[in-house]
C-alpha positions as a printed NumPy array, in Angstrom:
array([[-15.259, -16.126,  12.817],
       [-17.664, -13.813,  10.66 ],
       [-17.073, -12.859,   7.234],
       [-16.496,  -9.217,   7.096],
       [-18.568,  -7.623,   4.148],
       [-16.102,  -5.389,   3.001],
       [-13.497,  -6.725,   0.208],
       [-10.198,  -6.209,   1.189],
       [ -7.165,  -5.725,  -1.573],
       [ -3.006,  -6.56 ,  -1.251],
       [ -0.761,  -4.591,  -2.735],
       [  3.02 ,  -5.316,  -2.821],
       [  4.629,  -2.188,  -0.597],
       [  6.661,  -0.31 ,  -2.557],
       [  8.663,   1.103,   0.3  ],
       [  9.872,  -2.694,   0.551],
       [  9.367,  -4.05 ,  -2.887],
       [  7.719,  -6.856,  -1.022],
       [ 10.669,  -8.137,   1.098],
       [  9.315,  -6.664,   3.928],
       [ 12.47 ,  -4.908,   5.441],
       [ 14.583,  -2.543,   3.387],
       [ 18.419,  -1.666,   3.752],
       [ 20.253,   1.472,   4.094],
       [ 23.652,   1.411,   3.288],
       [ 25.611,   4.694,   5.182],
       [ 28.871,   6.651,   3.684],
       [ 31.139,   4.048,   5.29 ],
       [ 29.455,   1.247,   3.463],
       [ 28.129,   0.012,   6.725],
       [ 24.736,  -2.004,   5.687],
       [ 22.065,  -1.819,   7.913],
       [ 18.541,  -3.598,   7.955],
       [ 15.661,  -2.529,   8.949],
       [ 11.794,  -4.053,   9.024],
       [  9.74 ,  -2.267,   7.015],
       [  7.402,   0.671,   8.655],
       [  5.061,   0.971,   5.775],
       [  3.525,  -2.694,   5.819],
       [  4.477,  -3.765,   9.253],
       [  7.234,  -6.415,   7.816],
       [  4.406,  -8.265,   5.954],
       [  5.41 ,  -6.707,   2.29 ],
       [  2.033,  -6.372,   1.686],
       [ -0.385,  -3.452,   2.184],
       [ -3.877,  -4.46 ,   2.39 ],
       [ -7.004,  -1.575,   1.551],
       [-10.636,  -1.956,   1.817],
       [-12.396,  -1.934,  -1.173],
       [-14.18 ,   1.402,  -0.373],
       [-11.248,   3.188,   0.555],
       [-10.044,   2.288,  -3.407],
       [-13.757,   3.444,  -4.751],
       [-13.556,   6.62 ,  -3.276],
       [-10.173,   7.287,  -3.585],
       [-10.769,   7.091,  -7.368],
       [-14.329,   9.473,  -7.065],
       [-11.919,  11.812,  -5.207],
       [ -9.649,  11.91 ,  -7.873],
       [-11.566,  12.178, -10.626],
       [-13.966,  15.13 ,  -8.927],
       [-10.252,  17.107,  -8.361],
       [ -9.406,  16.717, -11.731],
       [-12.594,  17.115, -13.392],
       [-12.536,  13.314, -15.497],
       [-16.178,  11.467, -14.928],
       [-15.789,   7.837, -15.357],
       [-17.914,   4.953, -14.608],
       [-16.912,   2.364, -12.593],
       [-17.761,  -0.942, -13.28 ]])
């Protein structure tokens, strides 16, 4: 399998809090479980690289703050 060339990042879901399912709990304290829709069940999400390089451009061009990145 070939590398890909793009650097990929986890970050713990915070839908989950890295369980990977979370639990609602209705007005008759009836507990259900669920997997979690955010990260798939893995309690991870995972972002390219560039996705987090121009997300932070993006941001900084919206609120006017030029930094460099390094």
């Amino acid at each position: 399998m070939a590398k890909s060339k793009t650097r990929r990042h986890a970050f713990i879901c915070e839908t989950c809090k890295g369980n990977g399912y979370v639990k609602i709990i209705h007005d008759n304290n009836e507990h259900i479980v669920l997997q979690c829709e955010t990260c798939e069940s893995e309690g991870e999400i995972y972002v390219d690289e560039s996705e987090v390089v121009e997300f932070y451009i993006d941001d900084d061009l919206a609120t006017g703050n030029a930094h460099k990145l390094h």
